[in-house]
N, C-alpha and C positions, 0 to 999 in steps of 0.2 A: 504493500500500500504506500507505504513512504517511499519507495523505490519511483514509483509511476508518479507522484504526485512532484519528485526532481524531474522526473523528466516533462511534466507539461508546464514544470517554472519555466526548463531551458526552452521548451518551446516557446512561451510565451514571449522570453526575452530578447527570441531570435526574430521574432518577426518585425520590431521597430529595427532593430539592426541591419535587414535586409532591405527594408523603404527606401531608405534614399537610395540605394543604389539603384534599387525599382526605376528610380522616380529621374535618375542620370542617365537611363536610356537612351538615344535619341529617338526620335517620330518617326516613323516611315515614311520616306521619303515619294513622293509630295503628298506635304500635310496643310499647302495651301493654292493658288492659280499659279504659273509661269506663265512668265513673258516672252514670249519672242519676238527679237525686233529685227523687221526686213527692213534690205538696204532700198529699196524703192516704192514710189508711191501708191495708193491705192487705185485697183481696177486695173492692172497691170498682169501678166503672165506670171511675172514673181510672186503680186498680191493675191491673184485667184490661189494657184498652185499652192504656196504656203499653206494657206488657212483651210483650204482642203487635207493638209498631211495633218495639220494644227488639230483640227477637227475631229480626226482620225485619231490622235494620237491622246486628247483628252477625256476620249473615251476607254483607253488602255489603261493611264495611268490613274484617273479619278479623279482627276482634278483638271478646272478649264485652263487649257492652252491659249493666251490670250495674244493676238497679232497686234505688235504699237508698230507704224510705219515711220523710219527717219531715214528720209530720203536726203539726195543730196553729198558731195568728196566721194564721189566717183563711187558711192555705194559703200564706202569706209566708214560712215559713220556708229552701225551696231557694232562694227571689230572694236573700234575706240571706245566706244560705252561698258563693254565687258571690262575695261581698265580700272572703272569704278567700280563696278557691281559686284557684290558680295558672292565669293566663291564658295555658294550653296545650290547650286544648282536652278535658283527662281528666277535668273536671267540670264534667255539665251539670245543668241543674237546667227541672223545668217552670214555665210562669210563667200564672198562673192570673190573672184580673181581680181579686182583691183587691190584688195587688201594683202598681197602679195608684191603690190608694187611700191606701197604706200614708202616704203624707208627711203627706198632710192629717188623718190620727187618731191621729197615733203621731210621738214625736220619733225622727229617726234622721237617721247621718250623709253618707246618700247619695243619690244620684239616683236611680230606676225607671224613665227613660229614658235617659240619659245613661251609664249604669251598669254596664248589661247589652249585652254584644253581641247581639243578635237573630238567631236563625237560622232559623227559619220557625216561620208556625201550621200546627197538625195538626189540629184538631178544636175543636170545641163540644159544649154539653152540651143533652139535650131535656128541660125540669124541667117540675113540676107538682107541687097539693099535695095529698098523700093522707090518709087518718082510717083508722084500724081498719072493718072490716065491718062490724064490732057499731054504731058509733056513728049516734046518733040524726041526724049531721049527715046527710042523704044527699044533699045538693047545696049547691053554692057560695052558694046564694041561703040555703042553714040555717045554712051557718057567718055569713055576714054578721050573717043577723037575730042569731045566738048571741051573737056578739061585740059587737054593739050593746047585747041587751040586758041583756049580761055585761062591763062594761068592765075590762078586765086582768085577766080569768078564761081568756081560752081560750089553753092553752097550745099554740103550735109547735115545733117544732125546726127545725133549719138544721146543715149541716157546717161552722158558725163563725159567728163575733161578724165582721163587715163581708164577709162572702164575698157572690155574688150571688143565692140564694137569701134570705140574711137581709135584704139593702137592698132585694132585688126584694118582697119582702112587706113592708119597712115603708114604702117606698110606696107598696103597694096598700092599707094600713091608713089613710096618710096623704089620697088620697083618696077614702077610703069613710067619715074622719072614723072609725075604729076603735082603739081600746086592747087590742093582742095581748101575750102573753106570749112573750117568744122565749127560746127555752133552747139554747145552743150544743153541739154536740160536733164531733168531730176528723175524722170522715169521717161516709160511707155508711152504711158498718158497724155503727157504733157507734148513731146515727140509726137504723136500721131494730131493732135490739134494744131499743131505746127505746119505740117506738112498739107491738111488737107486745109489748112487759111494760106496759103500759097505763101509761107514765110521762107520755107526753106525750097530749093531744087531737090533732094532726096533725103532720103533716110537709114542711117543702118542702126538695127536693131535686131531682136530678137520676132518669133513671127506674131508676136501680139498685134500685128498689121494683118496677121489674118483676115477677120473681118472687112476693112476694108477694100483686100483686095476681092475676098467674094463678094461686094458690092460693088465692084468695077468701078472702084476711085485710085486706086493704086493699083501699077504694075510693078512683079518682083523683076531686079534683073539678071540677081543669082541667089544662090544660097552658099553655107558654109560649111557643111557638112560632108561627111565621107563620099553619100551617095544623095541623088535628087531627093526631095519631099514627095511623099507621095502627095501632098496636098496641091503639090505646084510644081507638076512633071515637064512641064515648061521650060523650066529656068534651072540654067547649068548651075554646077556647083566652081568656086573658083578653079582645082583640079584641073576640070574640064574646060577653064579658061584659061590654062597656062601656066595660072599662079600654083605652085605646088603648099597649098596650106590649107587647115580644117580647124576650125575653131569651134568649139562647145562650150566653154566655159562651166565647165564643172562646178558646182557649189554646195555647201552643206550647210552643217551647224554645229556653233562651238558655244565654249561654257570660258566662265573666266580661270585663269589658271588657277592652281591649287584647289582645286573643285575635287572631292573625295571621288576616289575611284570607281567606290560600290555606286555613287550619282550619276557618275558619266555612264556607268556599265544600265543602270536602269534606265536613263535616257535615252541610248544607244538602242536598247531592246523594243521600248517603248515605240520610236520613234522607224525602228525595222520593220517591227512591228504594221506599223500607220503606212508605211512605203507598199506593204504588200495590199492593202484592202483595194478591193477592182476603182470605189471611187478618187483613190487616188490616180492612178493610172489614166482612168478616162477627163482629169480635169487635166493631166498632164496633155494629153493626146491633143486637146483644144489647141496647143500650140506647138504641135508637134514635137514636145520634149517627150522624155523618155528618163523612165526611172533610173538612176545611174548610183547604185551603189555601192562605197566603201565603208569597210570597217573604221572600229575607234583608230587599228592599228595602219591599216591602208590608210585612214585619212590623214593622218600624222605626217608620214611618209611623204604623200603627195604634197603635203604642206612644203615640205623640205625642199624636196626637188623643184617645187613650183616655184617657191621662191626664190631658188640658184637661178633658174631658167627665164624669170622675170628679168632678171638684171641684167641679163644680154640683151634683152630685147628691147627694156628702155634706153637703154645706152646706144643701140644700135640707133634708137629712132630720135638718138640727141634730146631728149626730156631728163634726161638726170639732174638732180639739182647741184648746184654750184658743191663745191668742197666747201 
């Protein structure tokens, strides 16, 4: 009797001793909404696609995946905002190929590799460059001769100053020996109201111009990609115009450094997860992207190599910034 009656003192005693450790658990992770913040504006191929995986994906983890847009430095600006953001996992940010190039044009006090936890790629983009219907260009071989025998008269757009639309045409300018006018804006959106208010002579972008060209307001006059669109079997890919290059621009999602492993691993899942469900896939298909994905450890990698490989290519197109 006295035996049993020690042991449910020590019981009793052990259970305040065990609480707080109880109680030093952490939460399981997410124990409230995440942010994700894209590099461009709302109504855009980036903005649809997003909040479609977004969607997807706060259904997996239980908690709402919420899209903030901050458009605007070439699509840098979420890479830079994870600088601030508390590495817990509630702000994520997309990380577009300019932010690869960000060191080498721009002083700032951080790494683009080293910087960013990597947690997968999700997609690429299918670009190409379009004109108004009206315009007299009707093929890549008019705009050349134009721009040749118009030097810094014919103006393009791009959704930004170093994004890859804007370097991917200045080195198609660089070797075709051409003088273009590039005029920036902040996304898609903004780009396509441009183009069809007769502000600019063409556009390159990604095919968020879909639309308009099935409206017969715009003609493509190529694409960027390995092989034609089926959307627009039309229009050569540059390959097939000589120029030997393919652009996609691969992008994903990163978290801010020192972000816990087992967070990135559950976001990573989550987020794999959200890429495979069919409605992600068919919001991608609207603009002829295509799920494209890497691991936490592939994305890391690519990170690496993307940004050795960016810096030849800035250099090469004389944008580097001063020493």
């Amino acid at each position: 009797m006295q035996r049993r009656h020690l042991l449910q003192s020590a019981a009793a005693l052990a259970v305040p001793a065990l609480g707080p450790l109880a109680y030093a658990q952490p939460a399981a992770f997410p124990a409230k909404p995440i942010k994700l913040v894209i590099a461009f504006p709302a109504g855009g191929p980036t903005d649809i696609t997003m909040r479609q995986l977004a969607d997807n994906a706060s259904k997996i983890l239980g908690q709402p995946v919420i899209i903030e847009n901050k458009p605007g430095a070439g699509g840098t600006l979420p890479a830079q905002q994870l600088q601030t953001s508390a590495a817990d996992g509630y702000t994520l940010a997309q990380i577009p190929l300019g932010v690869f190039r960000l060191p080498y044009t721009t002083k700032i006090n951080w790494d683009p590799v080293k910087d960013i936890a990597y947690v997968l790629n999700v997609t690429g983009y299918a670009f190409g460059v379009v004109v108004p219907s009206n315009s007299p260009l009707k093929t890549w071989a008019d705009f050349v001769a134009y721009a040749k025998a118009n030097p810094g008269k014919l103006s393009y757009g791009s959704t930004g100053n170093l994004t890859s639309p804007h370097l991917t045409m200045e080195l198609i300018a660089q070797k075709l020996n051409l003088q273009l006018l590039h005029v920036p804006y902040k996304g898609s959106a903004d780009l396509m109201q441009s183009i069809l208010g007769g502000n600019i002579m063409a556009a390159a972008d990604s095919t968020g111009f879909a639309p308009q060209v099935e409206a017969g307001k715009l003609r493509v006059l190529n694409t960027w990609g390995e092989q034609r669109l089926a959307k627009f079997p039309d229009a050569p890919t540059l390959k097939e115009l000589g120029l030997d290059m393919v652009q996609t621009s691969p992008f994903g999602i990163g978290a801010p450094r020192d972000t816990p492993p087992a967070v990135v691993k559950r976001l990573h899942d989550a987020f794999k997860q959200a890429m495979e469900e069919p409605s992600y896939t068919q919001a991608l298909g609207k603009y002829d992207m295509l799920p494209m994905y890497m691991s936490t450890a592939s994305y890391s990698k690519f990170a690496q190599d993307t940004f050795t490989r960016e810096k030849a290519l800035v250099e090469k197109l004389g944008l580097a910034k001063a020493p």
